[in-house]
KOLPASE-368501 format. One record per atom (N, C-alpha, C): x, y, z; atom name; residue in three letters. Coordinates in steps of 0.02 Angstrom, whole numbers, plus 50000, padded with zeros to 5 digits. Example, Ala and Ser with C-alpha at 12.3 -4.5 7.8 and 13.67 -1.06 7.14 Angstrom:
2
ATOM,50660,49716,50390,N,Ala $
ATOM,50615,49775,50390,CA,Ala $
ATOM,50660,49835,50390,C,Ala $
ATOM,50642,49888,50354,N,Ser $
ATOM,50684,49947,50357,CA,Ser $
ATOM,50645,50002,50394,C,Ser $
***
This chain:
165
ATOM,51402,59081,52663,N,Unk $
ATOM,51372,59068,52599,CA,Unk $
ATOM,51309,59109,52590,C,Unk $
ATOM,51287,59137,52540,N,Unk $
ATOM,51245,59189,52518,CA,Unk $
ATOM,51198,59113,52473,C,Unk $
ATOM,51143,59136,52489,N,Unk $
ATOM,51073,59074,52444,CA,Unk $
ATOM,51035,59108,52401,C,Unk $
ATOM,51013,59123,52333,N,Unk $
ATOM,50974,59140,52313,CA,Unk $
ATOM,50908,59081,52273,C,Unk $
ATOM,50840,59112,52273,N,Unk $
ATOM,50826,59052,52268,CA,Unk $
ATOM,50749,59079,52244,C,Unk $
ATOM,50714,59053,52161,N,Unk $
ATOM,50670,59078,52160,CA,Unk $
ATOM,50632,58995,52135,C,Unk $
ATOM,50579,58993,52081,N,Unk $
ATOM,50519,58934,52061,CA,Unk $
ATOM,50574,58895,52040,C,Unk $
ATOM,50639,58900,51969,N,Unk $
ATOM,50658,58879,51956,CA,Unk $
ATOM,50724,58848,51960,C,Unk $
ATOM,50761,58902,52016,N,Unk $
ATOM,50820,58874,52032,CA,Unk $
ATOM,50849,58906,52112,C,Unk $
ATOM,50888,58869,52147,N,Unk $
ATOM,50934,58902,52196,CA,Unk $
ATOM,51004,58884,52180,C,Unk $
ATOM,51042,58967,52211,N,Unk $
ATOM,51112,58974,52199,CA,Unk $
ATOM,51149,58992,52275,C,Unk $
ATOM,51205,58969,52248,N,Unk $
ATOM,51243,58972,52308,CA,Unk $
ATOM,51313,58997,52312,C,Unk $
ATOM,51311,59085,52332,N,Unk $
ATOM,51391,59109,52327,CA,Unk $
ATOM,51419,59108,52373,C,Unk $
ATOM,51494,59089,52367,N,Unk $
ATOM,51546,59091,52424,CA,Unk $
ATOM,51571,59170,52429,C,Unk $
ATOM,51565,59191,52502,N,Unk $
ATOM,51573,59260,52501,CA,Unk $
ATOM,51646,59246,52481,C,Unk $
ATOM,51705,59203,52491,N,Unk $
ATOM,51771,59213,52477,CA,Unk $
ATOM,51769,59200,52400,C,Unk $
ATOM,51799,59249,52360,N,Unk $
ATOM,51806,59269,52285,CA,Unk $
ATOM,51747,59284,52261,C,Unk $
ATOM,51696,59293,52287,N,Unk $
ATOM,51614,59309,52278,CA,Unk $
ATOM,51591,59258,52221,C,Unk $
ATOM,51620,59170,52224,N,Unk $
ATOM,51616,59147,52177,CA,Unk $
ATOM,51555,59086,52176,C,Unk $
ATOM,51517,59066,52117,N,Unk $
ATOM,51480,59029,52135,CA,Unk $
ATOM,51490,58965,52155,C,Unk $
ATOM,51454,58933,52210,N,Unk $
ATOM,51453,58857,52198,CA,Unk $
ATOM,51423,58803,52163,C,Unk $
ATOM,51368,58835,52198,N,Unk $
ATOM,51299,58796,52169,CA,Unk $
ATOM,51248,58829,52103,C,Unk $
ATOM,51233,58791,52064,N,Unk $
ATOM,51155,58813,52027,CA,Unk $
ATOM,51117,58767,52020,C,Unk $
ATOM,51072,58756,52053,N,Unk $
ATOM,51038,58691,52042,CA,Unk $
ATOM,50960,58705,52028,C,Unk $
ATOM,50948,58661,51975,N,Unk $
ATOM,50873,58666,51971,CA,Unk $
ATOM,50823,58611,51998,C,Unk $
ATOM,50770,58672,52011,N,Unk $
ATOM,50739,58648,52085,CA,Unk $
ATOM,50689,58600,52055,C,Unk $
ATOM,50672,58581,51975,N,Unk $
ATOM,50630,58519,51969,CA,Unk $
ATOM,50686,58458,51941,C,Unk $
ATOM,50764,58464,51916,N,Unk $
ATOM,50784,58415,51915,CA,Unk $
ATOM,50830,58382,51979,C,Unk $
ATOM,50843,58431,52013,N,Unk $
ATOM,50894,58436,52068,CA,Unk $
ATOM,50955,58435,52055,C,Unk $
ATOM,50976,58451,51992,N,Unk $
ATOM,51037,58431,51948,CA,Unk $
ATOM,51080,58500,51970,C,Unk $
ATOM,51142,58510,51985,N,Unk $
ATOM,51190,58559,51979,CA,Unk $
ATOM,51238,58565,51932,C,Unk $
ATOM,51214,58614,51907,N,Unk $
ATOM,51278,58635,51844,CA,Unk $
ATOM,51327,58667,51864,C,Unk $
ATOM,51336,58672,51928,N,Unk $
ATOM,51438,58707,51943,CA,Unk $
ATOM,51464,58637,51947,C,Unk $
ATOM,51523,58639,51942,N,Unk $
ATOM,51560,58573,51955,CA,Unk $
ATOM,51587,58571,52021,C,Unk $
ATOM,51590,58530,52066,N,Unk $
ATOM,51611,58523,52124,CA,Unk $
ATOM,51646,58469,52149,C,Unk $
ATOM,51687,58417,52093,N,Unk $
ATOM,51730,58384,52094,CA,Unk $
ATOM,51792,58388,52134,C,Unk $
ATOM,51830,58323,52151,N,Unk $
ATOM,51881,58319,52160,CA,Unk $
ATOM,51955,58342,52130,C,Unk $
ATOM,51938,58364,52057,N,Unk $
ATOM,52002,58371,51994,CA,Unk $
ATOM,52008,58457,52036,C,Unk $
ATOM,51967,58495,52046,N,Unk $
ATOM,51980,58557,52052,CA,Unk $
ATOM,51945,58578,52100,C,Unk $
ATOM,51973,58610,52151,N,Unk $
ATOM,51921,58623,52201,CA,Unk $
ATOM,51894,58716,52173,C,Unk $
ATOM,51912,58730,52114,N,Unk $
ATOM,51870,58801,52129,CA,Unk $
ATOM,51789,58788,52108,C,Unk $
ATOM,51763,58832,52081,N,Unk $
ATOM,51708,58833,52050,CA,Unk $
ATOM,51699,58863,52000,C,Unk $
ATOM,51692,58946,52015,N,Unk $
ATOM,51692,58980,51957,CA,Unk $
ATOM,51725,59037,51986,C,Unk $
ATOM,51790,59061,51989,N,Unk $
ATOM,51808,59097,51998,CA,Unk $
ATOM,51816,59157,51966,C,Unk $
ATOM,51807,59244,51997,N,Unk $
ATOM,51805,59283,51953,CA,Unk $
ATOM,51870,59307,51946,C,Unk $
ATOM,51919,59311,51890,N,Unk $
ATOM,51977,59343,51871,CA,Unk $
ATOM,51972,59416,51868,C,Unk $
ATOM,52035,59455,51929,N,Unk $
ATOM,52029,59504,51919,CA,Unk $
ATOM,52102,59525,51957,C,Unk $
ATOM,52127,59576,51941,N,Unk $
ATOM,52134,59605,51881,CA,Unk $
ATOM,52167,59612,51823,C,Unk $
ATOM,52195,59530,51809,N,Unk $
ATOM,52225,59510,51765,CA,Unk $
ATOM,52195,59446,51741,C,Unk $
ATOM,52214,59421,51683,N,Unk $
ATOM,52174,59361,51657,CA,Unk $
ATOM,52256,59320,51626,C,Unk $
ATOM,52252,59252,51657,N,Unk $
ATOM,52308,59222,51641,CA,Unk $
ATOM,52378,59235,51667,C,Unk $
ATOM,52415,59218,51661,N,Unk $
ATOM,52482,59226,51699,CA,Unk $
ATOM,52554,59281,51656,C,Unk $
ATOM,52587,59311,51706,N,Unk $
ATOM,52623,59346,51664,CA,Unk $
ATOM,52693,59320,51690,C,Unk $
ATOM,52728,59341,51649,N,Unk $
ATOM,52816,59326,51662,CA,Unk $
ATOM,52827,59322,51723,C,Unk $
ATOM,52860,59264,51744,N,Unk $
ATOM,52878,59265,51838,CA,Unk $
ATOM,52851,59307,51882,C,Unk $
ATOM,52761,59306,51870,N,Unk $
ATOM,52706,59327,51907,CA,Unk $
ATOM,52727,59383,51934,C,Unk $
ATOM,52737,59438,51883,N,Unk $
ATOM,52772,59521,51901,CA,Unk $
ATOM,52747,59543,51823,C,Unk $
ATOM,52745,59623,51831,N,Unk $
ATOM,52736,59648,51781,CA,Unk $
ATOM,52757,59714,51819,C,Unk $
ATOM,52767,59776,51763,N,Unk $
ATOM,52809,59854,51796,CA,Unk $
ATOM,52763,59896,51783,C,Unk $
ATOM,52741,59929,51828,N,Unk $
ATOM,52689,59986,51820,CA,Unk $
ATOM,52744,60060,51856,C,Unk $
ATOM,52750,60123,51808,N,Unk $
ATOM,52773,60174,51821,CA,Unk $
ATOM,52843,60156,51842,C,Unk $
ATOM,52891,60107,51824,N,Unk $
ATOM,52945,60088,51836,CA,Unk $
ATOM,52945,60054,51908,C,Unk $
ATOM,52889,60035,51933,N,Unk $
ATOM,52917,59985,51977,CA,Unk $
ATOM,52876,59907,51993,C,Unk $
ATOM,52919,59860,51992,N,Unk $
ATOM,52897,59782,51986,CA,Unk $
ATOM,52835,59766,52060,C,Unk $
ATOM,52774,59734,52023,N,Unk $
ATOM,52730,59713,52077,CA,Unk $
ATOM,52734,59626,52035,C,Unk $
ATOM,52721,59605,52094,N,Unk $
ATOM,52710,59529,52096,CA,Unk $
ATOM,52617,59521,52081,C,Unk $
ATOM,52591,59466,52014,N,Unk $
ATOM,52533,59451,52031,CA,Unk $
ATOM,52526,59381,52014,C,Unk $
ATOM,52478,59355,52038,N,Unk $
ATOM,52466,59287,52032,CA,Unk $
ATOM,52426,59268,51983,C,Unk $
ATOM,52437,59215,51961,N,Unk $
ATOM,52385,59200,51886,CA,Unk $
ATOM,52324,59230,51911,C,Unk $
ATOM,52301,59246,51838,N,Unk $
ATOM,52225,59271,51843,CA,Unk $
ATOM,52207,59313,51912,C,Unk $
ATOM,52254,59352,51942,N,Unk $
ATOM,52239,59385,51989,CA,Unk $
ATOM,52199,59371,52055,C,Unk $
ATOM,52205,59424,52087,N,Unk $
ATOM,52162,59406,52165,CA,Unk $
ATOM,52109,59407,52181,C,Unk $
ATOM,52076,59435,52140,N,Unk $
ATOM,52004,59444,52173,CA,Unk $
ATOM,51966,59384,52201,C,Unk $
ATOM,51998,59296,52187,N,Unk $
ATOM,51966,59247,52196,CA,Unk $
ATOM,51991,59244,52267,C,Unk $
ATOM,52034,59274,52294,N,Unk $
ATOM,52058,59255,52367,CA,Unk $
ATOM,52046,59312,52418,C,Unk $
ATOM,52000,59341,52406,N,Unk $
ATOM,51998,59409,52445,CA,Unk $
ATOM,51913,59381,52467,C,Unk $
ATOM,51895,59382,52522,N,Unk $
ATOM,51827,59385,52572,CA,Unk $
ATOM,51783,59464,52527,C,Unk $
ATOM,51734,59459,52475,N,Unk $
ATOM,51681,59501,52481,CA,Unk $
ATOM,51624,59518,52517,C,Unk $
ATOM,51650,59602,52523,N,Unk $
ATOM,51568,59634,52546,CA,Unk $
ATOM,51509,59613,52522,C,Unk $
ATOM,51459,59601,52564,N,Unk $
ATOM,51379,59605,52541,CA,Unk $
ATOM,51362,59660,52540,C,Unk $
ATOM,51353,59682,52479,N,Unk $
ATOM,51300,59768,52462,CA,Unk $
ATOM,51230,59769,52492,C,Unk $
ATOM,51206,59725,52440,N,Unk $
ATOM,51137,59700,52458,CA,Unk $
ATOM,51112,59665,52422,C,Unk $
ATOM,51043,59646,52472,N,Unk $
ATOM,51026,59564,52436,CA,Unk $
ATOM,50939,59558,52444,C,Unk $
ATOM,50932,59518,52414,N,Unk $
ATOM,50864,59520,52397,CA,Unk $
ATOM,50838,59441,52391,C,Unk $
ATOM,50799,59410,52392,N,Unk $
ATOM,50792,59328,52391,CA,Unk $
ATOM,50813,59309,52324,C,Unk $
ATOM,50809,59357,52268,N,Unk $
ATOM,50824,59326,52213,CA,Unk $
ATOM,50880,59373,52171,C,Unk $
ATOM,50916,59404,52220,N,Unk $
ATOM,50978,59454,52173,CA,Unk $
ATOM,51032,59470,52213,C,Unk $
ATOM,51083,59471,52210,N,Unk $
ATOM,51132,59519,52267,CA,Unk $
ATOM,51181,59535,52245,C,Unk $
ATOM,51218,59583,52275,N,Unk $
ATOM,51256,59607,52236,CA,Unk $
ATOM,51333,59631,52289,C,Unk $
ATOM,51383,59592,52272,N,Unk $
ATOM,51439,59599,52324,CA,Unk $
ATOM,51510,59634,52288,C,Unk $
ATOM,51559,59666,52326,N,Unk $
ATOM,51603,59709,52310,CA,Unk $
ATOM,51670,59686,52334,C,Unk $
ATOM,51742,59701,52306,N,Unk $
ATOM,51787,59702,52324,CA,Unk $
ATOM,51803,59782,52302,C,Unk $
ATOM,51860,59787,52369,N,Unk $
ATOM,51889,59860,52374,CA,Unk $
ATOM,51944,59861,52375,C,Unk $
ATOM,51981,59900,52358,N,Unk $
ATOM,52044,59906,52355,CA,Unk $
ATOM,52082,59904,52434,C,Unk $
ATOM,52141,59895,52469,N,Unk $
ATOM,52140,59891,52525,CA,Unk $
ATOM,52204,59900,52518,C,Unk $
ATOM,52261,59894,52569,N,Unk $
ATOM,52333,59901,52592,CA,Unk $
ATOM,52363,59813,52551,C,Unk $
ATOM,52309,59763,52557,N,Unk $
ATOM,52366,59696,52525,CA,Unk $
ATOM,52336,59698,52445,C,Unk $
ATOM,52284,59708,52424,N,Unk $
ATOM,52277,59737,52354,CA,Unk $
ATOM,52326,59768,52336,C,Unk $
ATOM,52341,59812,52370,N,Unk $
ATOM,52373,59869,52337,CA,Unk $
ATOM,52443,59852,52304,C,Unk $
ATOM,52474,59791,52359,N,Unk $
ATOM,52550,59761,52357,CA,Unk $
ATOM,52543,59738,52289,C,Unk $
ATOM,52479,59710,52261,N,Unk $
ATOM,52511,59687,52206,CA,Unk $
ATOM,52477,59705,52142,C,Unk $
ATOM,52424,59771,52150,N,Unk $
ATOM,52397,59833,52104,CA,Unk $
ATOM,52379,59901,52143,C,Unk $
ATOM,52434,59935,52117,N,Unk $
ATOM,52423,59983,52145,CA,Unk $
ATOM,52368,60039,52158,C,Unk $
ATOM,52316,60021,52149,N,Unk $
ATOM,52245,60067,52114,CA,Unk $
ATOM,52214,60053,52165,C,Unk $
ATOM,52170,60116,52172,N,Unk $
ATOM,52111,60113,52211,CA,Unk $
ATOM,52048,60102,52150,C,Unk $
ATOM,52014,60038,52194,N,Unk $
ATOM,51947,60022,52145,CA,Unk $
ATOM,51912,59997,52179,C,Unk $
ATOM,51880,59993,52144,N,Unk $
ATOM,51794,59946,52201,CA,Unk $
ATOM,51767,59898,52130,C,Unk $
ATOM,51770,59825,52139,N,Unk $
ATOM,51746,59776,52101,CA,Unk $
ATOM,51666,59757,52125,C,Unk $
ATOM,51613,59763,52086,N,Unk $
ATOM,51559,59699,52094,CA,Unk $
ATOM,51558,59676,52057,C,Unk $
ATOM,51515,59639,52086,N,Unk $
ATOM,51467,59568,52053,CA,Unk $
ATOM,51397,59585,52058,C,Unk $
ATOM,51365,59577,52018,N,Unk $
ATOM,51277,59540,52050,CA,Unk $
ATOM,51255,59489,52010,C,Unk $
ATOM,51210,59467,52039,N,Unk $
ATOM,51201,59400,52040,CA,Unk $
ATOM,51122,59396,52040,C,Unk $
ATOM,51085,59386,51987,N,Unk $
ATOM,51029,59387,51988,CA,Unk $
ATOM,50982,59345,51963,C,Unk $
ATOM,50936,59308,51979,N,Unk $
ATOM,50900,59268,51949,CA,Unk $
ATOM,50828,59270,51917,C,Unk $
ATOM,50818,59250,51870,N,Unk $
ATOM,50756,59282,51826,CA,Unk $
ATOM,50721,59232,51790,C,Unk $
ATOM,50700,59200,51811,N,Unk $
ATOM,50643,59127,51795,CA,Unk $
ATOM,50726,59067,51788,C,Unk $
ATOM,50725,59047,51739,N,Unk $
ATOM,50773,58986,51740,CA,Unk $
ATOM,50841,59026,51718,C,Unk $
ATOM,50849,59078,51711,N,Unk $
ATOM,50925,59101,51702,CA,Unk $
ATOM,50960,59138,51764,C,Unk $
ATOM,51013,59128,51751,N,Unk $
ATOM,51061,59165,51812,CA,Unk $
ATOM,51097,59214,51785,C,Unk $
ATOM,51064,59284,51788,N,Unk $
ATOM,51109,59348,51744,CA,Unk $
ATOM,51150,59364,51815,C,Unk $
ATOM,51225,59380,51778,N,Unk $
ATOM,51297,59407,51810,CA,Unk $
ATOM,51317,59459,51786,C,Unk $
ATOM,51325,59508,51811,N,Unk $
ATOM,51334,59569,51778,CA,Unk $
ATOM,51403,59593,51836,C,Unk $
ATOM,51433,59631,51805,N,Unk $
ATOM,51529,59642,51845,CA,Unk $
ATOM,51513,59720,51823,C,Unk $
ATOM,51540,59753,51875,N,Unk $
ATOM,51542,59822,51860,CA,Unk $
ATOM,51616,59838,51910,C,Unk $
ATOM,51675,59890,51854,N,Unk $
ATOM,51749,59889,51885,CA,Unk $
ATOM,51739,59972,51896,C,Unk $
ATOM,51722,60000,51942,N,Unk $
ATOM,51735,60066,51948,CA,Unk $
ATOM,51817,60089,51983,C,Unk $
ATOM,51820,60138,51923,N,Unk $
ATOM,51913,60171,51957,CA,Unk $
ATOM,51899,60238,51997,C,Unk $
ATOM,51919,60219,52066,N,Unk $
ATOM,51928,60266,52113,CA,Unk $
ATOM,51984,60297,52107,C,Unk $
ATOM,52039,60289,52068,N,Unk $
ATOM,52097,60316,52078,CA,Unk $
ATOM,52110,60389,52033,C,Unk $
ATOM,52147,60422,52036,N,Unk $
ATOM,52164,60487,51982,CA,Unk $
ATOM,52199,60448,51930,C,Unk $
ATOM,52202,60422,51914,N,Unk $
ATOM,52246,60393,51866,CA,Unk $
ATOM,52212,60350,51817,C,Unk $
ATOM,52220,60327,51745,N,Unk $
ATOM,52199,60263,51706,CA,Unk $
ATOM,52217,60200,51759,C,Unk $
ATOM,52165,60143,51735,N,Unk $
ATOM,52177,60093,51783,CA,Unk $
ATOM,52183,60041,51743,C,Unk $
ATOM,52246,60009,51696,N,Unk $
ATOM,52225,59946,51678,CA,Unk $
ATOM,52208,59905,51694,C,Unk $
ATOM,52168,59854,51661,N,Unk $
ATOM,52130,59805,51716,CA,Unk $
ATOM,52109,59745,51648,C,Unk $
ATOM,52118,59691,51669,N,Unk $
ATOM,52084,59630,51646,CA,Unk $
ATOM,52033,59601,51702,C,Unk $
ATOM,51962,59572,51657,N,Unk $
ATOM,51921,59559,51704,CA,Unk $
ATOM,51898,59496,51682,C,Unk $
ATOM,51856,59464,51676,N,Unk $
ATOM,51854,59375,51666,CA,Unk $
ATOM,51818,59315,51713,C,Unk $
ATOM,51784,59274,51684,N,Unk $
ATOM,51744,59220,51731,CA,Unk $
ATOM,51786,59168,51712,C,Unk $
ATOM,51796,59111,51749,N,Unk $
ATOM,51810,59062,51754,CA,Unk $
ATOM,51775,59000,51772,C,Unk $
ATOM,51702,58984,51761,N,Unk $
ATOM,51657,58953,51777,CA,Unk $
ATOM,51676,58884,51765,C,Unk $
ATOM,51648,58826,51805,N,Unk $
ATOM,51668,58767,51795,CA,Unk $
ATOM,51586,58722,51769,C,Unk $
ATOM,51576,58696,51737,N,Unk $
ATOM,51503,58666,51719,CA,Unk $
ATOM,51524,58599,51730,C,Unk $
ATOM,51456,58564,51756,N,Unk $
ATOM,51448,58505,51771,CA,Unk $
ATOM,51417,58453,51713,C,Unk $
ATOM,51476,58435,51668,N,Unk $
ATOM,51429,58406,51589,CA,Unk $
ATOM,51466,58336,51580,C,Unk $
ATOM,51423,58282,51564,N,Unk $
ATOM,51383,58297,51526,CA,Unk $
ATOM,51295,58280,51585,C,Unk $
ATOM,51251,58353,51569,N,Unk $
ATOM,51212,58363,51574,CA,Unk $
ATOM,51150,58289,51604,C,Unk $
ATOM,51141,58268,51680,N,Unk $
ATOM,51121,58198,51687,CA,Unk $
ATOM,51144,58164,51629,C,Unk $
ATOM,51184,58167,51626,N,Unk $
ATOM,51220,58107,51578,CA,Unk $
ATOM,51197,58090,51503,C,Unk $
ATOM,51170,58143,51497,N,Unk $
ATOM,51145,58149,51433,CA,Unk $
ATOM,51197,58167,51366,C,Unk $
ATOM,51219,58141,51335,N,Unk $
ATOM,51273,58148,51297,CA,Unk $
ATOM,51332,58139,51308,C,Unk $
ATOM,51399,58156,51254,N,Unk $
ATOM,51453,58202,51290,CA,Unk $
ATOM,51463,58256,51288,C,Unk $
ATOM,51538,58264,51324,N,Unk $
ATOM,51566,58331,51334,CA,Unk $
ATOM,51548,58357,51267,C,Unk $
ATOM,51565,58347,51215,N,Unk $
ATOM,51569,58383,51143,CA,Unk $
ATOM,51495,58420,51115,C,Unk $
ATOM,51449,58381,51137,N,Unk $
ATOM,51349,58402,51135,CA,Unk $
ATOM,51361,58464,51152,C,Unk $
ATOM,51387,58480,51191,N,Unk $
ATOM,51370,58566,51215,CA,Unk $
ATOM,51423,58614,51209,C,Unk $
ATOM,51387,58663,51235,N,Unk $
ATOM,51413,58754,51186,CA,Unk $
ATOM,51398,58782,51247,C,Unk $
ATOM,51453,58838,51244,N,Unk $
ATOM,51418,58894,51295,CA,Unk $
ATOM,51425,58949,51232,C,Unk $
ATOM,51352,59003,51221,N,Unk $
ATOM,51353,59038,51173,CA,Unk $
ATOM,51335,59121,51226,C,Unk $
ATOM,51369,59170,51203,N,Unk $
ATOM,51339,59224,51231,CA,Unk $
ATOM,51308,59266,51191,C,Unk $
ATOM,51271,59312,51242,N,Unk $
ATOM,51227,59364,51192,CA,Unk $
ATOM,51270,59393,51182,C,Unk $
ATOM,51219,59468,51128,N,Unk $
ATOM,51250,59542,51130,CA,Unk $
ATOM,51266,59575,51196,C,Unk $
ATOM,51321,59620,51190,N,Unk $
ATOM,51343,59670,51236,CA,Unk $
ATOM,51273,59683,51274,C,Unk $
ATOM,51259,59717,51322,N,Unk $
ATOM,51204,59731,51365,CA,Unk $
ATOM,51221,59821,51383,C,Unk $
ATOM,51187,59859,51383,N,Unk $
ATOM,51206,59928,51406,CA,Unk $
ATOM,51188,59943,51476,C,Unk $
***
């Protein structure tokens, strides 16, 4: 497990799917990942497909690969690039069992950074291969609501910004 941890909050990634567990803030002690019994993921990152396709196969250049919903990247052990007490930033690579079920050479991150009370995530898909690389990419985050029990489920929104360059 990777800890990041600054005034306002510590996080906690599982190097397997480089996914979060924890976010907890350090004056309520409250965690907003969910870590229930209904689902054991957390927030898994989808890659390189989002959602499920026809009898988990699809044909690239005329020949059938097998993929699993929302793809693998949640089951593959990530590299640590590097890390910092309050940022890090980890990779998946393309490899020989990747490959069985996308044929592309790529290198996936993550980073993971923290900046007073927010947790910026930023995904960068670089294509190593000679070729176009289709690719679906995607979070799957699980939140822990309603918020100390403050409301219900329905009170809250997840809203995003503008694009970021």
């Amino acid at each position: 497990m990777i800890k990041l941890k600054n005034d306002r909050l510590e996080v906690e990634i599982d190097n397997m799917g480089a996914q979060l567990t924890h976010v907890i803030g350090n004056e309520s002690g409250y965690d907003y990942i969910w870590n229930g019994d209904a689902w054991k993921k957390h927030a898994p990152i989808l890659f390189p497909a989002i959602g499920k396709s026809n009898n988990d196969e699809y044909v690239v250049n005329s020949k059938t690969y097998r993929m699993p919903q929302h793809g693998f990247a949640r089951d593959f052990d990530w590299q640590k690039v590097n890390q910092a007490e309050n940022r890090v930033m980890l990779e998946l690579k393309s490899n020989a069992k990747t490959k069985e079920m996308f044929p592309f050479d790529f290198t996936l991150q993550v980073e993971y950074k923290l900046d007073q009370n927010q947790l910026l995530i930023g995904y960068r898909v670089i294509n190593n291969d000679h070729r176009m690389m289709p690719y679906a990419l995607g979070s799957h985050p699980a939140f822990n609501l309603p918020i100390d029990d403050d409301g219900v489920f329905e009170d809250y929104r997840l809203t995003f910004g503008p694009k970021q360059k």
